[in-house]
N, C-alpha and C positions, 0 to 999 in steps of 0.2 A: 411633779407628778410623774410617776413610771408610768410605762407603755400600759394598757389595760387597768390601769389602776387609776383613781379620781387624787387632785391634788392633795395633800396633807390635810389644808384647814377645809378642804372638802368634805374630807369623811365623816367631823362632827354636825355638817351640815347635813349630810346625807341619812345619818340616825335622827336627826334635829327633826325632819322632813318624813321620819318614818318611812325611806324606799326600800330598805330591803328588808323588810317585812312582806310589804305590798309585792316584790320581787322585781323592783327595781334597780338598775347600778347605774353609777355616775362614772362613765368611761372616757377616757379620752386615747387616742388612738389616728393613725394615719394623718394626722395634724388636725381631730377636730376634737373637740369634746361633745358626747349627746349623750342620750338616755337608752338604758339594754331594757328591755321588758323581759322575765322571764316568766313561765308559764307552762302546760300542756293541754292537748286536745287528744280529745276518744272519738273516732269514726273508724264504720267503714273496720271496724275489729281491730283496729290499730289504737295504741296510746303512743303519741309524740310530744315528745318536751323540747321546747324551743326558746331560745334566747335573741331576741330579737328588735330591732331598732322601726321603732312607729314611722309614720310617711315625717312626723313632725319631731322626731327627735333627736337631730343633731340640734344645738345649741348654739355654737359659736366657735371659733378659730383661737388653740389656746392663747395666742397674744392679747387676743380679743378679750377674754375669760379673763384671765388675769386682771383687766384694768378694771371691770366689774367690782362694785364691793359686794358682803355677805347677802344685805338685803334685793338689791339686784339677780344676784344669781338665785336667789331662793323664789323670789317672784317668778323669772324665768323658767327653774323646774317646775314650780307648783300649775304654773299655765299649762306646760308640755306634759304632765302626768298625770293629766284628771283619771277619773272612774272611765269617762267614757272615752277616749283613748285608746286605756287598756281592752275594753270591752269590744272597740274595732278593731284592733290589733288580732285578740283571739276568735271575735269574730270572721277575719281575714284569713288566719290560718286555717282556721276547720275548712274554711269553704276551699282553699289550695291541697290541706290533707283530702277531701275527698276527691278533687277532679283526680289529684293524682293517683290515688287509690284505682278509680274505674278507668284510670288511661292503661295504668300498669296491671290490670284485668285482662283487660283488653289485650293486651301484647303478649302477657304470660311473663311478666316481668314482676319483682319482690319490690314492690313499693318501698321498703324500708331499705333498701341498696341507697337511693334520692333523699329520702328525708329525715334517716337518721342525723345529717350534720344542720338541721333544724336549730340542734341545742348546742352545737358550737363552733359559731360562724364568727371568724375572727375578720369581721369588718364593722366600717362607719357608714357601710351602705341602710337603704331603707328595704324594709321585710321586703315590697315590690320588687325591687332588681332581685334579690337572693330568688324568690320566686320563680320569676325568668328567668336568673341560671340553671337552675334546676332544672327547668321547662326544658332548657338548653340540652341538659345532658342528657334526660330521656331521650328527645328527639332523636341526638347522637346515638344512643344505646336502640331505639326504635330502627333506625337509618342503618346501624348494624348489624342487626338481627334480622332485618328483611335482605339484606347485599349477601349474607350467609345462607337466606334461605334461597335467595336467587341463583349464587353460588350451588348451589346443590338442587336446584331443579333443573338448571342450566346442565349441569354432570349430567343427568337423569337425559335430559333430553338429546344432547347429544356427546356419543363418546366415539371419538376418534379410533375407538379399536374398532367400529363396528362401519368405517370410513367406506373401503370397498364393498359393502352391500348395500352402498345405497347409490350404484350403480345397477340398477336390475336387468338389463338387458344381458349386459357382460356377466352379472354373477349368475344367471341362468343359463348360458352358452358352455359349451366347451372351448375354452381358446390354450392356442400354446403362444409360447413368444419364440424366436430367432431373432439373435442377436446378433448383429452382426456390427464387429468393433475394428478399427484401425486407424492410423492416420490420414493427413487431407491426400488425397491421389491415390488411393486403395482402393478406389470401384465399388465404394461399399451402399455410396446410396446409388449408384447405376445398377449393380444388383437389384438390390430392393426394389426400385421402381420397376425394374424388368417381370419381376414377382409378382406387383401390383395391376401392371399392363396386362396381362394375362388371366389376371382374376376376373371372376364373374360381373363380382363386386367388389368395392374399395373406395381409402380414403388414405390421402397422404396429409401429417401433418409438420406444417414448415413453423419455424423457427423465425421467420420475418415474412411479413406482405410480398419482396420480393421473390421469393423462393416460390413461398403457395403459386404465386404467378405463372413462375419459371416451367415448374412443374404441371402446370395448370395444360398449360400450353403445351409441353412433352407427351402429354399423355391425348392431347385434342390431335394427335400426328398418327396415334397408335389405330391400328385397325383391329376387330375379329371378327371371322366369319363373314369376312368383305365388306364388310360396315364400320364407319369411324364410327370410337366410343364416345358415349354420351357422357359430356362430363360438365360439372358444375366448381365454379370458382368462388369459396365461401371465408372473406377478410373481415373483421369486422366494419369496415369502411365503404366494403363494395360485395355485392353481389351479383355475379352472374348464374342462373339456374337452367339447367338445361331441361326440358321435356325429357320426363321418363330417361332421365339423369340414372347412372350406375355406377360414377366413379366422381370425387369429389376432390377438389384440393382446397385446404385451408389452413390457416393460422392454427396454431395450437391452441388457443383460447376459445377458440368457436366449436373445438370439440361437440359432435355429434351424439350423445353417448344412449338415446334411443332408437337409431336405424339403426340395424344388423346388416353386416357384411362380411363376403369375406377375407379381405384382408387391409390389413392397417397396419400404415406406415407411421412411424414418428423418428424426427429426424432430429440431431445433435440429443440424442439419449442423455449426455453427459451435464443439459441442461439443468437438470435434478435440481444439480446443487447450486444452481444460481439463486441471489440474495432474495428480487424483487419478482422472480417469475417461475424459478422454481417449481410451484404448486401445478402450474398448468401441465408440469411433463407427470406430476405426482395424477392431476386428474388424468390423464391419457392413458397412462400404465393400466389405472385400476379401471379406467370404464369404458375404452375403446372396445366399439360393441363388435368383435372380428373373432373369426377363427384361427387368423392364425396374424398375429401381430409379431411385423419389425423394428426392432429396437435397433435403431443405426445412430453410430459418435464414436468418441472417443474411447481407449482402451480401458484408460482408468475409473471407467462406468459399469465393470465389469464383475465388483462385489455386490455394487448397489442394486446392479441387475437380479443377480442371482438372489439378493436379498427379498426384493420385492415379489418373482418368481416365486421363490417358495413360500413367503405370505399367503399369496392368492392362489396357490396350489393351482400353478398353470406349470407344466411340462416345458423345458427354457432347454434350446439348442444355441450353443455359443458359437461363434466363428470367428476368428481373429485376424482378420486382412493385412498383408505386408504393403508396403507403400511402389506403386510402380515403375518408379523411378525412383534414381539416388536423387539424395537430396546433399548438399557440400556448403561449410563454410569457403568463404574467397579467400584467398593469403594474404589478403589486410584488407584496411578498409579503402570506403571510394575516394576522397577525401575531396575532390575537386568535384562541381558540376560537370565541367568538360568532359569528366571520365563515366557519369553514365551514358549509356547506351539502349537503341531502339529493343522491347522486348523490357525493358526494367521496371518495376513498381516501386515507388518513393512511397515509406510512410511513416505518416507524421500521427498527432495525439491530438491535434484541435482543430478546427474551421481554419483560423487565423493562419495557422502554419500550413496548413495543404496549402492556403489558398498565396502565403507566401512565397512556400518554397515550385508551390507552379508557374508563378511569376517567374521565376530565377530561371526555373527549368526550362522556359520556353523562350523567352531573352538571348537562351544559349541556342537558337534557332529549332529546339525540337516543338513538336505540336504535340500536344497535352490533351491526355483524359481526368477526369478530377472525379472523385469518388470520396464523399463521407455521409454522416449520420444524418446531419437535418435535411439530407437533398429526400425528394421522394421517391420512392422505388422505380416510377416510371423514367425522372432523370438517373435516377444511376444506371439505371438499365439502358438509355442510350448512351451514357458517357460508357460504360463497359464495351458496347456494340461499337464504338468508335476505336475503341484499342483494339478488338479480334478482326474490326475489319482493315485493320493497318491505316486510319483514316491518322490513329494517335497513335507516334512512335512510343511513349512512356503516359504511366497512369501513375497519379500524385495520389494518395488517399488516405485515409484511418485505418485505424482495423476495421471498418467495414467492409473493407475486400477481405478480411476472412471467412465470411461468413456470406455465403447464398449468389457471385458470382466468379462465373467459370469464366477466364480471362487466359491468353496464353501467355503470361510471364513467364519470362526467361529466368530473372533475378528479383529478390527480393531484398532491399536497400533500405534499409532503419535510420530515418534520420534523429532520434532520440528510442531509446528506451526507457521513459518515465512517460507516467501519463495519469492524468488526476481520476481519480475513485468517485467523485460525489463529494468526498471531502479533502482530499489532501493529493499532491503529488507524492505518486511512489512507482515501483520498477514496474515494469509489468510481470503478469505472473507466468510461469515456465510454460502452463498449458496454454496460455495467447501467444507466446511465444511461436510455439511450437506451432499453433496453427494459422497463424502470419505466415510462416515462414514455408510451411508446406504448399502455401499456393506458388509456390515457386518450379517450376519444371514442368508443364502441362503434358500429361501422360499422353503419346501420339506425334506429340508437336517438336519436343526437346528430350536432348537423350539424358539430360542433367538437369536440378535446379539448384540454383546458386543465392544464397543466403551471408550478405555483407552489411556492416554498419558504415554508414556515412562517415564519423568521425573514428578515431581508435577505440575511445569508451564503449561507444555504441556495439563497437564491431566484438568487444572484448564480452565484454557483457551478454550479446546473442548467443556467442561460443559456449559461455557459460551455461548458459540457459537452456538451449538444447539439449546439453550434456546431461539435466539434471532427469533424474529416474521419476516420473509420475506418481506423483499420489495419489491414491484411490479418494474416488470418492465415499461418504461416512454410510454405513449400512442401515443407519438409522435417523432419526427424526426428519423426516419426510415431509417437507413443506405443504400444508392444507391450507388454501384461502376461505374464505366464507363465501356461501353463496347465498343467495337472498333469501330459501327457503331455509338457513340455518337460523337468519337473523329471525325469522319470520317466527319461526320453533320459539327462540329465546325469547322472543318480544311478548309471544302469547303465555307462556310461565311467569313472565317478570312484569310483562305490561309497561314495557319500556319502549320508548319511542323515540330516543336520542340514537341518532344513527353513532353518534364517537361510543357513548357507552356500551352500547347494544358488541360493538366491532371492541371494547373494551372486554366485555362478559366472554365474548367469542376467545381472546385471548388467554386471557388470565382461568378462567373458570370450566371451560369444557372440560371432560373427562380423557385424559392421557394416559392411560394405565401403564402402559410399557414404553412411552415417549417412540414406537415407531414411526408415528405420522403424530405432526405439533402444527398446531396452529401459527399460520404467521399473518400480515398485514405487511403493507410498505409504508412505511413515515409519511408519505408522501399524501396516500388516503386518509389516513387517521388525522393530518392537520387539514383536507378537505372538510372533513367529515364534521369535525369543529366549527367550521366558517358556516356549512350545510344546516348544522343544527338551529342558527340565528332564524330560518327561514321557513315561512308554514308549507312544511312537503311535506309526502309520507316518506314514509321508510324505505319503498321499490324505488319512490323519485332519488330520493335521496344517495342510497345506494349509485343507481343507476350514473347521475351527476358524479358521486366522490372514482368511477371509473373512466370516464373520461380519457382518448390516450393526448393530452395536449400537455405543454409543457406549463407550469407554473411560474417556472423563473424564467420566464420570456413578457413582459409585460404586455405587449398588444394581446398575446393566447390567454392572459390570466384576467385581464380584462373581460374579453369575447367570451371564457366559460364563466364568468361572473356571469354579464348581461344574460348568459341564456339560462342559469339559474334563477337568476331573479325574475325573469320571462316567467317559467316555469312556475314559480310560486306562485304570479299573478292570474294563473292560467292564461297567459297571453301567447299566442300565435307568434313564432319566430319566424318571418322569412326573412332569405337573401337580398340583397339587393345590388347588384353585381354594377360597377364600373365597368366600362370595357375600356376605357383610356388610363385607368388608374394604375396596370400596372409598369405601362410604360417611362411614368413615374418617379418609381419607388427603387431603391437601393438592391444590389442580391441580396442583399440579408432580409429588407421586407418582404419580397415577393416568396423567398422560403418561406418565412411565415404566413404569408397568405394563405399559401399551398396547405402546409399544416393544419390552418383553422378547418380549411372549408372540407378539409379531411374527416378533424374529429367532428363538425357538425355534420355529415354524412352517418359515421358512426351514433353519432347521439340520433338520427333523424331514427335508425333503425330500431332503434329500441324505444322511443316516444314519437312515433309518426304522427301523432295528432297534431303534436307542438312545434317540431320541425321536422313538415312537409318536405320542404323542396330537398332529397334527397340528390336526386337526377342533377339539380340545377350544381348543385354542391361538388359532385362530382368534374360533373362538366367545365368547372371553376377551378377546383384542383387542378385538371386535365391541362387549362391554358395557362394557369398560374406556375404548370410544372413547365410546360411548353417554352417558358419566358426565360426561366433559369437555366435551361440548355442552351437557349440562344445569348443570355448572356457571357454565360460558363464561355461557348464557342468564341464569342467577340471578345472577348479580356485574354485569351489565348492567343486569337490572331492579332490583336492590339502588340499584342508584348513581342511577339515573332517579328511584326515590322519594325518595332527599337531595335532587333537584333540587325534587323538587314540591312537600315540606317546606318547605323554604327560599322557595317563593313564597309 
């Protein structure tokens, strides 16, 4: 027997039997042989013709079949094809022609798209499963048709061209911008801040916890009118608010963008086009609520500027700072430890290495400042204070000394030029380069700064790198994050309640008309945001949680923001419960960590204070947890100075 066709001395059985009259066939197919019913039904203004196999009409396995003789198989169809059979079979479909009829009513979908293939459905399945598939592909086609309609109320509700008016304070002001561009040692944010100091009102925004500090405190120095100004320090982590407060420093993300002042600073402009934070200088442009806002960074920020500027049709003064001092490569590299010298910055790309190559450097009898990324602001700000106050001949660090303190290096020392991305080792790029490199000569202090590689590669490469002419930053697509009240918009059109899809809709489906400003997200939320979904939150919590600044790929931190998530869900109360001996303990690597948690539960405390309270306490915890890692940092320095001394 062929495929769809009944064996040879079948088919005079099958006329024997009168089936296909009746409009039945004897098939055999995908390894079985059964019974096809054919037939049609009228509902619902539709006529469908179907060919179709009863719950009871496979037969048997044609091996099986086979061994069977005449009067066997004929007993067996004649059982399998009574009257009432058939009569279920067609009573079965009309009742599936109509649900689907009123489903596909319902939807504004052509019924006859699903059930034309009624009348030929090439399997040995039973009409049920066909049914379900079908049910299937509606769903899919339902599930379509509303993702398209969401897709286009989503557009409707919000369009990224109309991004800067929903800033209202700023788009009802008159503001201009001044910009003011140059390299590290140009005076460009000492200007700035001098602008700031002076103003009525104001707000500076930093680029790290550090800086907002730094500056925090610059400005608590200033006087007018014989009275120090009132100023507030606003981190997501920490708050200090001053009574009848007129001057503010904070993080770029904490952006203010409903008090009106008059002037606003935002500092590393060049930020823009960063991958994962971007958006934040994108919101500061459009809704720093100021008269007259400072765009202060790099030079190559300098289209994007004017880009943005005539966007928002604010009146843009540019100024372009020269560096105030020379900056010089060394005529080779260092190549020995012996041959740095007091006044040098060593910097390396990871934990592991600063805190190796401080070992080395201090071995060699100098005393060491150690600077990188997981220390908290308040330890690098003393290990910094320990180099300016001559306490540390030489400072080991990351490029985190590029950014936010002012140290007096002499020379700046590259002990590699690679450094991992997130995912891969690769060079660094010309503009970290360049501002490595520029902390070298402190304007006042040295008439020169001196920029050398540790090894030749290193030193070869710098040379390079300097050399190379800035790329501007892209005039267009403008990093947009979401903010709760967009999720909020989308959720109420679509009634969606998945924080990943909702921040998925946000992506893919807003309205972009000219790609100036594009939506982005970091990897890093959107697989939160997934883990977040498993959990009964709302969508503020929710949110609120996938922001978090703690690290994930730290296990003790991914733990800790688990438990206060799942706190959270339970509506359970999170408090501290602080060791005081604990962290005398624990390794440098835990107590960074410590610091870090009781950082981001600070941060978390602020935006869910019902849940977690002890904000104060949290602090306070950071505060000696930071305390612990200076004093280590100091004792593993002077540890390693007394092998030097031994050893003479």
């Amino acid at each position: 027997m062929t495929t769809d066709t009944p064996f040879d001395d079948d088919e005079q059985l099958s006329l024997d039997l009168d089936l296909p009259r009746r409009g039945i066939a004897l098939v055999k197919l995908e390894g079985r042989v059964f019974l096809r019913f054919d037939g049609s039904v009228d509902a619902a203004g539709l006529h469908v013709p179907y060919a179709l196999v009863p719950s009871q009409g496979v037969l048997a396995k044609p091996s099986k079949w086979r061994k069977l003789d005449r009067e066997a198989r004929a007993a067996l169809i004649t059982e399998r094809s009574t009257d009432r059979a058939l009569r279920e079979l067609h009573d079965h479909t009309l009742a599936f022609v109509r649900e689907m009829a009123a489903e596909c009513e319902e939807f504004g979908l052509a019924p006859m798209d699903f059930l034309h293939s009624l009348a030929d459905v090439q399997t040995s399945e039973p009409a049920g499963a066909v049914f379900d598939r079908i049910r299937q592909r509606l769903g899919h086609a339902v599930e379509r048709q509303r993702e398209e309609q969401h897709a286009e109320r989503t557009r409707q509700s919000i369009s990224l061209a109309e991004y800067p008016a929903s800033f209202e304070v700023a788009r009802r002001m008159p503001r201009k911008f001044i910009a003011l561009l140059g390299p590290t040692n140009s005076g460009k944010t000492h200007k700035a801040m001098e602008a700031l100091a002076k103003a009525p009102s104001g707000v500076y925004l930093a680029p790290l916890r550090l800086l907002a500090l730094e500056n925090y405190e610059r400005l608590l120095e200033v006087t007018q009118h014989g009275k120090p100004l009132a100023v507030s320090l606003v981190t997501g982590e920490e708050r200090r608010l001053a009574e009848g407060a007129t001057h503010v420093a904070s993080t770029v993300e904490m952006l203010d963008s409903r008090t009106a002042v008059d002037v606003a600073v935002i500092d590393e402009i060049q930020m823009l086009a960063d991958r994962d934070r971007g958006a934040a200088w994108t919101a500061a442009v459009c809704g720093a609520p100021a008269r007259t806002v400072y765009l202060v960074g790099a030079p190559e920020a300098r289209r994007a500027i004017e880009a943005l500027a005539e966007r928002l049709e604010c009146p843009l003064e540019v100024h372009v700072l020269k560096r105030k001092g020379p900056l010089a490569m060394e005529s080779g590299p260092v190549r020995k430890v012996q041959n740095l010298r007091p006044g040098d910055a060593l910097i390396a790309f990871s934990r592991r290495d600063v805190l190796m190559w401080r070992d080395m450097v201090a071995e060699m009898g100098h005393s060491v400042a150690t600077v990188y990324g997981n220390l908290s602001p308040e330890v690098r700000r003393a290990q910094a204070q320990r180099f300016r106050d001559g306490a540390a001949d030489i400072v080991v660090g990351t490029d985190a000394i590029a950014m936010g303190l002012n140290m007096p290096i002499q020379r700046i020392v590259m002990t590699s030029t690679v450094k991992f991305n997130g995912y891969e080792e690769e060079e660094i790029p010309a503009p970290l380069a360049r501002q490595i490199a520029g902390r070298a000569g402190r304007y006042g202090i040295h008439e020169e700064g001196l920029v050398a590689g540790f090894d030749g590669e290193s030193h070869e490469v710098m040379r390079s790198l300097l050399k190379e002419k800035p790329v501007p930053l892209n005039t267009t697509g403008f990093a947009v994050a979401p903010t709760l009240e967009h999720l909020h918009r989308i959720a109420a059109v679509t009634r969606e309640t998945s924080l990943a899809r909702l921040l998925k809709r946000f992506i893919h489906n807003i309205d972009v008309p000219d790609g100036f400003f594009y939506p982005r997200i970091t990897e890093d939320q959107m697989d939160r945001a997934t883990w977040l979904d498993t959990l009964p939150l709302t969508v503020a919590e929710k949110f609120a949680l996938s922001l978090v600044p703690v690290s994930t790929k730290v296990v003790s931190l991914q733990h800790a923001w688990e438990h206060w998530c799942v706190g959270l869900s339970k509506k359970r109360i999170t408090h501290l419960r602080p060791d005081d001996q604990a962290l005398f303990h624990m390794t440098l690597q835990e107590v960074e960590d410590v610091c870090r948690k009781y950082s981001a539960y600070a941060w978390l405390g602020y935006r869910l204070p019902d849940y977690f309270p002890d904000i104060e306490l949290a602090q306070e915890l950071s505060r000696q947890a930071s305390e612990r890692v200076d004093s280590m940092l100091q004792d593993q320095n002077t540890n390693a100075r007394r092998r030097h001394h031994r050893r003479r």
